[in-house]
RORO-413171 format. One record per residue: residue number from 1; x, y, z of N, C-alpha, C, O, CB in turn. Coordinates in pm, 1 decimal. Glycine has a CB too. Layout:
<rs>
> pos|nu|nv|nw|cau|cav|caw|cu|cv|cw|ou|ov|ow|cbu|cbv|cbw
> NUM|X|Y|Z|X|Y|Z|X|Y|Z|X|Y|Z|X|Y|Z
...
</rs>
This chain:
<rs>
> pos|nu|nv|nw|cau|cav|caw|cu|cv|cw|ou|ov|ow|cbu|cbv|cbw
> 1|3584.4|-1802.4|-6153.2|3469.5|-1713.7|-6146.2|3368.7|-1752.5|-6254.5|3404.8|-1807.0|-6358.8|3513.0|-1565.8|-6161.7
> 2|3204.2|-1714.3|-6218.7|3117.9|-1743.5|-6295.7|3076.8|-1681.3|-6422.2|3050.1|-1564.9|-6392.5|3041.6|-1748.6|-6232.8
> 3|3060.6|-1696.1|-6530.0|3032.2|-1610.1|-6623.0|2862.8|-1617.1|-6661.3|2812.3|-1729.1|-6669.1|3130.7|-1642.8|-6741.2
> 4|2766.3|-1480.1|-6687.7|2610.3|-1532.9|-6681.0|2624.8|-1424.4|-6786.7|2684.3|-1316.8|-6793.7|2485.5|-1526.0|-6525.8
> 5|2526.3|-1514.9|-6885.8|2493.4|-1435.5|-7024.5|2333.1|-1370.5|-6975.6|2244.1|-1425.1|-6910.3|2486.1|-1564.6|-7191.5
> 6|2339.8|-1234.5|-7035.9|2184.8|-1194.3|-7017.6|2161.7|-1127.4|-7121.3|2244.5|-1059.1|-7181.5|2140.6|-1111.4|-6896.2
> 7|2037.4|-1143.9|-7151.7|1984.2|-1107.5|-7313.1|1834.7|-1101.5|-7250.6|1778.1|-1157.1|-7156.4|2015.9|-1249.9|-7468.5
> 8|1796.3|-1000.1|-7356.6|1644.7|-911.1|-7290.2|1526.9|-927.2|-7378.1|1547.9|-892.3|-7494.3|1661.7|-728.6|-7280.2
> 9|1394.7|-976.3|-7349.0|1278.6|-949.9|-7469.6|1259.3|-851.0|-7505.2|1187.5|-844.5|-7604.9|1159.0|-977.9|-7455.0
> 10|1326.5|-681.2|-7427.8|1274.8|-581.9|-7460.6|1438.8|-576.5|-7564.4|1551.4|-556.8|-7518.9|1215.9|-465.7|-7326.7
> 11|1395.6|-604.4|-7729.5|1503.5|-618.1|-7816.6|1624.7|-469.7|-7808.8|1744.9|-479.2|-7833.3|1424.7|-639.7|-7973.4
> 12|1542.3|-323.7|-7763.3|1641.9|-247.7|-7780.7|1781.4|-262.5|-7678.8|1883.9|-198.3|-7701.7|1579.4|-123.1|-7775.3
> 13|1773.1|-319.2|-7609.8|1861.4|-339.2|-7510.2|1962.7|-509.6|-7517.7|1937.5|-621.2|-7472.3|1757.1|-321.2|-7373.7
> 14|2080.0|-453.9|-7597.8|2169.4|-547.4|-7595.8|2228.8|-644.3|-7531.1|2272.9|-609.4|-7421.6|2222.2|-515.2|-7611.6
> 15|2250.4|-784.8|-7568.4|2293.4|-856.8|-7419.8|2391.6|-828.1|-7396.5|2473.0|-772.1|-7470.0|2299.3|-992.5|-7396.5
> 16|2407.0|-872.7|-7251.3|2587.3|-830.7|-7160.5|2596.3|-998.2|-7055.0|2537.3|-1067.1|-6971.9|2570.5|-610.2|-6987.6
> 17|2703.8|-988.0|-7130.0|2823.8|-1077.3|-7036.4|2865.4|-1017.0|-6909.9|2931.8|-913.4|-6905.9|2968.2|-1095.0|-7115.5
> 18|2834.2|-1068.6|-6827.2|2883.9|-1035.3|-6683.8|3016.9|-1132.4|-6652.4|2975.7|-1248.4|-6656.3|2753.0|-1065.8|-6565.4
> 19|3109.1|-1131.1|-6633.4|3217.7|-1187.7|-6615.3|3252.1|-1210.5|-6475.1|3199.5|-1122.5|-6406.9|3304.7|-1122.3|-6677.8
> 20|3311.6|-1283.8|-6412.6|3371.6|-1317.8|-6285.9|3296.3|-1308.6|-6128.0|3349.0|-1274.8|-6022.0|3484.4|-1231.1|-6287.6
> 21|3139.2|-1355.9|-6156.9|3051.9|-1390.0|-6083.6|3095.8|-1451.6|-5959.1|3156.1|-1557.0|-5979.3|2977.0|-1458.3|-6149.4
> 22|3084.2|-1418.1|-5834.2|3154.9|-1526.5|-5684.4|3036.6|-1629.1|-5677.7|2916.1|-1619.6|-5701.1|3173.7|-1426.6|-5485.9
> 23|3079.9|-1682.8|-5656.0|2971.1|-1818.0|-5539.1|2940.0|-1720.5|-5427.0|3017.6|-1655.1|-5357.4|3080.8|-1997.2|-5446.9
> 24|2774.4|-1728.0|-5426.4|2714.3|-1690.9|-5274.7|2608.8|-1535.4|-5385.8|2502.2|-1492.3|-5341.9|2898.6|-1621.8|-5096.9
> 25|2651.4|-1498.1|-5478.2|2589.9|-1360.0|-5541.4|2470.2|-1425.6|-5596.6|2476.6|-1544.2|-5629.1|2688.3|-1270.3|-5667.4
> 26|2374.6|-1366.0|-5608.2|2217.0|-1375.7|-5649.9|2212.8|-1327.1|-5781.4|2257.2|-1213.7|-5799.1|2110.6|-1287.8|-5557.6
> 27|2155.7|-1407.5|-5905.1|2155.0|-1294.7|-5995.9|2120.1|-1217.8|-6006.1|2160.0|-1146.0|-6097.8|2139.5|-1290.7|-6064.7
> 28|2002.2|-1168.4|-5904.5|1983.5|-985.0|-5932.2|2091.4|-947.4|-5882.9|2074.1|-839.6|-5939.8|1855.7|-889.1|-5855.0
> 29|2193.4|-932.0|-5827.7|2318.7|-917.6|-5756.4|2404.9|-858.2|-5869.9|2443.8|-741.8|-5879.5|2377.6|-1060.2|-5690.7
> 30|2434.5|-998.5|-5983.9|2516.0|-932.3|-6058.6|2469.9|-877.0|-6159.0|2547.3|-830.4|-6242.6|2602.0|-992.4|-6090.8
> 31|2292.8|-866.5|-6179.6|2256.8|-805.2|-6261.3|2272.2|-619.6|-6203.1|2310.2|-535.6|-6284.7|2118.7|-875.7|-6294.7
> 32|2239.3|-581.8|-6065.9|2254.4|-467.1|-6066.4|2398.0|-406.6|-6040.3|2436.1|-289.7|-6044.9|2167.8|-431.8|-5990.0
> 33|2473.5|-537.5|-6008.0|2620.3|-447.8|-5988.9|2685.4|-409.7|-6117.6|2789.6|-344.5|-6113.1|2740.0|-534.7|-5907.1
> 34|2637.9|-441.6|-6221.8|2652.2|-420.7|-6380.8|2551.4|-328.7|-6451.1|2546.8|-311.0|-6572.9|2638.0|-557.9|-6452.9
> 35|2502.1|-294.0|-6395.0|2364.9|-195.0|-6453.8|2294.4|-239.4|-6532.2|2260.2|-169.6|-6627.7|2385.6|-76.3|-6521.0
> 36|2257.8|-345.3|-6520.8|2139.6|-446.0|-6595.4|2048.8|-370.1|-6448.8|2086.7|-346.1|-6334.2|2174.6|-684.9|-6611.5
> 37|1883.4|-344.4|-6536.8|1798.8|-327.4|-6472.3|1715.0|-442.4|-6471.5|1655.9|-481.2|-6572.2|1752.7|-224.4|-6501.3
> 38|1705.9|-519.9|-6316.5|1529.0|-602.9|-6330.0|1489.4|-528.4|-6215.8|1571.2|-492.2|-6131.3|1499.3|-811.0|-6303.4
> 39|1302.8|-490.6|-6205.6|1241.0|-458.7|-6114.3|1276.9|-551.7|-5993.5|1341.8|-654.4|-6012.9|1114.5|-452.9|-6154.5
> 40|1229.3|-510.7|-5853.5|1283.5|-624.6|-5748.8|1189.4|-540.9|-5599.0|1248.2|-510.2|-5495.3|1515.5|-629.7|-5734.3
> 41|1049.5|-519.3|-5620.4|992.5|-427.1|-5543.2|942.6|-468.6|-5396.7|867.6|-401.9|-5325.4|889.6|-378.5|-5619.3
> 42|1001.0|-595.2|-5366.2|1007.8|-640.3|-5222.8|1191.4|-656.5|-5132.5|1243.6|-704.8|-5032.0|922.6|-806.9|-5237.7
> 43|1216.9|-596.3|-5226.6|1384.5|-575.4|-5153.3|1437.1|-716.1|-5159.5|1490.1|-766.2|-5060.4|1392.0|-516.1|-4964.4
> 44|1429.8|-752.7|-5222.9|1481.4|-922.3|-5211.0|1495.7|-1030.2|-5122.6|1592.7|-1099.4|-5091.5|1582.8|-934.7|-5233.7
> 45|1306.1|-1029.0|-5068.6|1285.0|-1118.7|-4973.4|1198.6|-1206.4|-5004.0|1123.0|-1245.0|-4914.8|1255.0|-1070.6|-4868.4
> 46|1183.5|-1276.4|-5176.0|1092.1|-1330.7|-5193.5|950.4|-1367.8|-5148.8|892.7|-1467.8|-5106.0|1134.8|-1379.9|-5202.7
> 47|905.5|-1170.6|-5194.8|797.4|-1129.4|-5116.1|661.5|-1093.4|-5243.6|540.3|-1074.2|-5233.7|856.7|-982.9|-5012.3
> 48|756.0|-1097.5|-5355.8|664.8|-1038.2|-5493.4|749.3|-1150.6|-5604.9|807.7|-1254.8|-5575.1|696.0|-816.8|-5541.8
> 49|729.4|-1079.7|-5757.1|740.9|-1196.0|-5867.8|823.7|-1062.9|-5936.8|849.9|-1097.0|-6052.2|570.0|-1285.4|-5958.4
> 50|866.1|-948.7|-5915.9|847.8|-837.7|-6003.7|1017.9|-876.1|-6076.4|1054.7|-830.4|-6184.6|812.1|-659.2|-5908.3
> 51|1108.2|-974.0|-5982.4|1267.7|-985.9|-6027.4|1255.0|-1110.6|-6098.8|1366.4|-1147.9|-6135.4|1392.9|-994.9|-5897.6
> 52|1151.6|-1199.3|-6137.1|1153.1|-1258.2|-6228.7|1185.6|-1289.6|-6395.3|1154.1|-1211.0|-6484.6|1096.0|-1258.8|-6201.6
> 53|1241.5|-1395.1|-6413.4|1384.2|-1449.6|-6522.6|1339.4|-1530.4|-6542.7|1241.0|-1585.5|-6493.3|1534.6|-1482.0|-6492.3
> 54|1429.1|-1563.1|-6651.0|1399.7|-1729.6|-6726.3|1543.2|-1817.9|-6720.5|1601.7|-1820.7|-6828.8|1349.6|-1714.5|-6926.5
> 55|1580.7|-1859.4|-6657.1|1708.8|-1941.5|-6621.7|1666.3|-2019.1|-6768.6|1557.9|-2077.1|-6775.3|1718.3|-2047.2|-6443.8
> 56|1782.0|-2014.9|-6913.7|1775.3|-2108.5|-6986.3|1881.2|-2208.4|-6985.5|1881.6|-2321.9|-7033.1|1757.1|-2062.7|-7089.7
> 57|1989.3|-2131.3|-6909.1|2055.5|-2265.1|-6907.8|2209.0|-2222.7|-6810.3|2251.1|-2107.1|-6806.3|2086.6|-2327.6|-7095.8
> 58|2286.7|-2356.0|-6727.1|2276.1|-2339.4|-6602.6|2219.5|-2311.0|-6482.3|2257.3|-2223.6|-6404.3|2309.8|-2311.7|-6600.6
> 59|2120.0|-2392.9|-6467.0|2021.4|-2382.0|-6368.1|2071.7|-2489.6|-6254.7|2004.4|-2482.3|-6151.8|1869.0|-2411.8|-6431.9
> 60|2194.4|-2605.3|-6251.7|2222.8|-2641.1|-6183.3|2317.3|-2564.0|-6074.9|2328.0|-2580.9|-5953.5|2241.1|-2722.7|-6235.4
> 61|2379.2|-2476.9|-6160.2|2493.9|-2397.5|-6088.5|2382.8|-2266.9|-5961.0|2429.8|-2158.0|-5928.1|2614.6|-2291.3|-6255.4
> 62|2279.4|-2302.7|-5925.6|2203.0|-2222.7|-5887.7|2130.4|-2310.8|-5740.2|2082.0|-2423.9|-5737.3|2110.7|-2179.3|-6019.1
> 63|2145.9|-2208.1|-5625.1|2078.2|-2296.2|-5532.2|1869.0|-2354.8|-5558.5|1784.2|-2276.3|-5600.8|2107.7|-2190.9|-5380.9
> 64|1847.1|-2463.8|-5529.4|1737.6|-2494.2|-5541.2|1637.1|-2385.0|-5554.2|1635.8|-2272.0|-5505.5|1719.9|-2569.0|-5453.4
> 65|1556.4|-2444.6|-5629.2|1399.3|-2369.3|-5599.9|1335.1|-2384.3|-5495.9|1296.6|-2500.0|-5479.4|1296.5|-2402.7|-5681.2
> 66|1294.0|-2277.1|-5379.0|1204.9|-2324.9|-5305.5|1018.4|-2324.4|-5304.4|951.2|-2253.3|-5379.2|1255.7|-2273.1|-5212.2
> 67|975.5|-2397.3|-5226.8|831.7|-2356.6|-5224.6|813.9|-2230.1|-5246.6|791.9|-2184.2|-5358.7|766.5|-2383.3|-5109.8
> 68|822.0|-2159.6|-5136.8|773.6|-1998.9|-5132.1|816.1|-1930.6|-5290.2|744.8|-1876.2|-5374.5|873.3|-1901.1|-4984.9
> 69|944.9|-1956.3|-5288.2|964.1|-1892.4|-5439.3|868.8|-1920.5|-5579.0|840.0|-1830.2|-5657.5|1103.2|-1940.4|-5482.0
> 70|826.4|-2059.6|-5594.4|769.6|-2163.3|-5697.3|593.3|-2056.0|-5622.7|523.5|-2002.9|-5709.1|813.4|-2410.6|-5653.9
> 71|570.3|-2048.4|-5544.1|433.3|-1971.9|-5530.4|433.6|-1851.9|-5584.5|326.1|-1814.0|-5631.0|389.0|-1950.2|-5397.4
> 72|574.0|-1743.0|-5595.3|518.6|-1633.5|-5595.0|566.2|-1605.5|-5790.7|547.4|-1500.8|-5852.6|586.4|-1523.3|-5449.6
> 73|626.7|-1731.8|-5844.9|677.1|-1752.9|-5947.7|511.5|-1787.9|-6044.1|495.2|-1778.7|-6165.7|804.3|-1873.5|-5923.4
> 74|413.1|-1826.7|-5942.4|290.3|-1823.8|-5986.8|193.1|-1754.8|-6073.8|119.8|-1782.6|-6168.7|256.7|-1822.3|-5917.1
> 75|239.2|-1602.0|-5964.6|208.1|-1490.4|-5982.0|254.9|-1375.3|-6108.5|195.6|-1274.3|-6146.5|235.8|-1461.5|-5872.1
> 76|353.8|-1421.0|-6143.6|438.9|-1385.0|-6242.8|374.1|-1359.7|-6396.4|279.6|-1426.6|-6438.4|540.0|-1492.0|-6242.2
> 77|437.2|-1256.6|-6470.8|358.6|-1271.8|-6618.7|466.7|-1364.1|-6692.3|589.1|-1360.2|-6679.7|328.6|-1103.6|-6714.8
> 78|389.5|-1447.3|-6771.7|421.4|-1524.5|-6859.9|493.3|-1643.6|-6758.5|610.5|-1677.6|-6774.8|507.5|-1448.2|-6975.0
> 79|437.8|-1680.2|-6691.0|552.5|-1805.7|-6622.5|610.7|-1930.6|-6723.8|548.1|-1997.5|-6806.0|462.2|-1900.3|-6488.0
> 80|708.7|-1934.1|-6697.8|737.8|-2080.0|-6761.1|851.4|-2194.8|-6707.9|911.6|-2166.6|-6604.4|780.4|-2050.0|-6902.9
> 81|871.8|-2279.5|-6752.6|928.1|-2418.7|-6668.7|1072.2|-2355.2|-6615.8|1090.4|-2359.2|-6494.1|956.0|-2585.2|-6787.5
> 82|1163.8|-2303.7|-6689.5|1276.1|-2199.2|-6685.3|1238.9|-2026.8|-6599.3|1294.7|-1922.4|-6633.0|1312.0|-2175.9|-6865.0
> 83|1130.8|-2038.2|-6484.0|1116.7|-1914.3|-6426.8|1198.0|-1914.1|-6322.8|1215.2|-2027.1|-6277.2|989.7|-1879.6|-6391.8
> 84|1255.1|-1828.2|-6267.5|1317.6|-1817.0|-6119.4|1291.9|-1667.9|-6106.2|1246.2|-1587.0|-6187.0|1494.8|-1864.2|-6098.3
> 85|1342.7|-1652.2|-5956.3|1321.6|-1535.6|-5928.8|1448.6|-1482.4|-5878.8|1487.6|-1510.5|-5765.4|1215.5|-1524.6|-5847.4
> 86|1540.0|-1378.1|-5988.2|1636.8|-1348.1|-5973.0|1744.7|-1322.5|-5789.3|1864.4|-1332.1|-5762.0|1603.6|-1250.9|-6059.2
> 87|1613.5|-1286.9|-5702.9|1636.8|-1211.3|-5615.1|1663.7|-1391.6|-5485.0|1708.1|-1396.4|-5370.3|1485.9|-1067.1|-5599.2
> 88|1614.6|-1501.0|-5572.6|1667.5|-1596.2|-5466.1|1748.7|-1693.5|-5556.1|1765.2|-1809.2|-5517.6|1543.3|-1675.8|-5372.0
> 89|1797.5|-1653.1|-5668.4|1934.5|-1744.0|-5746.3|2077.4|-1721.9|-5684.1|2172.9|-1653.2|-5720.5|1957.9|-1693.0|-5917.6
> 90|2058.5|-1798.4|-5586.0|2218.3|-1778.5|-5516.8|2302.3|-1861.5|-5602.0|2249.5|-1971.7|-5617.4|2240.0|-1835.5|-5344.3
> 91|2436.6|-1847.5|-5675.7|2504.7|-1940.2|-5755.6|2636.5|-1974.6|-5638.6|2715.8|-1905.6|-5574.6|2551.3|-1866.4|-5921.9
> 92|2603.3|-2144.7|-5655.5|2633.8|-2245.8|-5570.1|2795.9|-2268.4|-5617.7|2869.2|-2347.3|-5558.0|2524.2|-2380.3|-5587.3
> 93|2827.1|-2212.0|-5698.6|2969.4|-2238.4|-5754.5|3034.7|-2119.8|-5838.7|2968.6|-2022.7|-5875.5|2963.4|-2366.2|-5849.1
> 94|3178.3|-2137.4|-5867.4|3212.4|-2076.9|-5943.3|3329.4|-2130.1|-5963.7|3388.1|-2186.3|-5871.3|3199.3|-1966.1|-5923.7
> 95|3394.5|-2118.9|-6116.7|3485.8|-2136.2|-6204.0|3521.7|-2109.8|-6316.9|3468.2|-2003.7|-6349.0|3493.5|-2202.1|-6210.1
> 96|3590.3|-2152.4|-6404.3|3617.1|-2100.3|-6506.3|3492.4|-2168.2|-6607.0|3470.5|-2128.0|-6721.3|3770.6|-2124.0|-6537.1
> 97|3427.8|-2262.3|-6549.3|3338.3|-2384.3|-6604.1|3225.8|-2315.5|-6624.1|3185.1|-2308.8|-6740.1|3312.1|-2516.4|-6508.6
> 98|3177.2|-2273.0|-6555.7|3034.3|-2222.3|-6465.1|2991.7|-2114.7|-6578.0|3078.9|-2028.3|-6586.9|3066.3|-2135.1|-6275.6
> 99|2901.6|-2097.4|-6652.2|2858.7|-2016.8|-6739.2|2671.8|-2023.2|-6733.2|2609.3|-2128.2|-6747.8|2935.9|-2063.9|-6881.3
> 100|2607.2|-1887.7|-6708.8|2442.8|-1914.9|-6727.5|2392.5|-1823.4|-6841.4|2442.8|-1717.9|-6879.9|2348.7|-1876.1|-6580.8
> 101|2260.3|-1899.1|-6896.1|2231.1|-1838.1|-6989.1|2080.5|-1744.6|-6880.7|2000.5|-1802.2|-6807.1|2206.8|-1954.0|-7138.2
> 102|2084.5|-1658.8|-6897.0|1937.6|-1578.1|-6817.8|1882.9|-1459.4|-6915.1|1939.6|-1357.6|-6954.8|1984.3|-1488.0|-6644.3
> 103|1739.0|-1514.6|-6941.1|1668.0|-1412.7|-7028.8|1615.9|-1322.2|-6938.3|1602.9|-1363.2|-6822.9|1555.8|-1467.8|-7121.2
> 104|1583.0|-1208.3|-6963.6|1544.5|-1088.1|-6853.5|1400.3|-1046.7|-6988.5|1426.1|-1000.5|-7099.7|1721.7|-919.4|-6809.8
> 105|1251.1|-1079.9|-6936.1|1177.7|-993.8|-6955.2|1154.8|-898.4|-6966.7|1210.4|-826.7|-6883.5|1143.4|-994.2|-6930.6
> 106|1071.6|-831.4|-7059.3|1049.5|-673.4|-7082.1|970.4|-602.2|-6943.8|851.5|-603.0|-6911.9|943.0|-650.4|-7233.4
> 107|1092.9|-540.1|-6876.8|1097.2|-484.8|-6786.0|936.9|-336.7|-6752.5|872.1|-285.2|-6661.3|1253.9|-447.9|-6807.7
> 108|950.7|-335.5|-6885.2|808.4|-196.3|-6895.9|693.8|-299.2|-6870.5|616.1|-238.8|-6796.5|775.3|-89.9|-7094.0
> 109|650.6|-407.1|-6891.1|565.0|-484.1|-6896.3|514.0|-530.6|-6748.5|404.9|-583.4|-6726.9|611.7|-577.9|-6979.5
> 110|641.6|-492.7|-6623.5|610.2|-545.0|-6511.5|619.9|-414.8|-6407.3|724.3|-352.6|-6387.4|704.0|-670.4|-6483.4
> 111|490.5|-385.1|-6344.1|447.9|-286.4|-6265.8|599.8|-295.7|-6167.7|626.2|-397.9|-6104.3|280.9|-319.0|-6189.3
> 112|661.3|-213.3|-6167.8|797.7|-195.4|-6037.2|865.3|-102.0|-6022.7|886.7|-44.8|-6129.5|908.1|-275.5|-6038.0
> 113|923.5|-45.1|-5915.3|1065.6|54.3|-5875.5|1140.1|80.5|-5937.0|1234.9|21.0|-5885.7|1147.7|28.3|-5798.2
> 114|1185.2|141.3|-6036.8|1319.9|196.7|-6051.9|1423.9|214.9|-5988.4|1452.3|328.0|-5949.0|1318.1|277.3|-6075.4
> 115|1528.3|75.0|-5956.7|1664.4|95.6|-5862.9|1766.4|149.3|-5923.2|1871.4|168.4|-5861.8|1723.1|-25.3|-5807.3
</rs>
């Protein structure tokens, strides 16, 4: 199983280890089955930017970037080379190997839903 570190710019909120991640889960997936909040205000049809992350590291263990995603990753505040959009990071593997580092933006900063 996969292990994904998440740590937040909004500093009051401590990072969490999510432990035993499947192959095929999205990281907004295991971010909300853990009660990590990211906004996600198109239901996760890579339709908006609002579940946007910073993949710093394990980004191979993650299915490709696509076009559509890389457009709406455009739209995004603060974009940078490490952006994805939580809601289409399907992780392509899992093991005892498999570990990601994912920064989660200050969530107040991005107009969205409360799930």
């Amino acid at each position: 199983m996969a292990r994904i570190n998440f740590t937040f710019e909004d500093k009051t909120i401590k990072p969490v280890t999510v432990e035993n991640v499947m192959k095929g889960t999205t990281l907004l997936d295991a971010a909300e089955d853990n009660d990590i909040h990211i906004n996600h205000n198109c239901g996760e049809v890579c339709a908006c930017s609002t579940c946007h992350v910073y993949v710093e590291n394990g980004e191979d263990y993650l299915q490709e970037i696509s076009d559509r995603e890389e457009d709406f990753i455009d739209r995004a505040t603060n974009p940078r080379i490490e952006s994805r959009l939580s809601c289409q990071c399907v992780l392509l593997e899992d093991g005892e190997d498999v570990e990601l580092e994912v920064h989660v933006p200050d969530q107040n900063k991005i107009i969205g839903h409360e799930h």
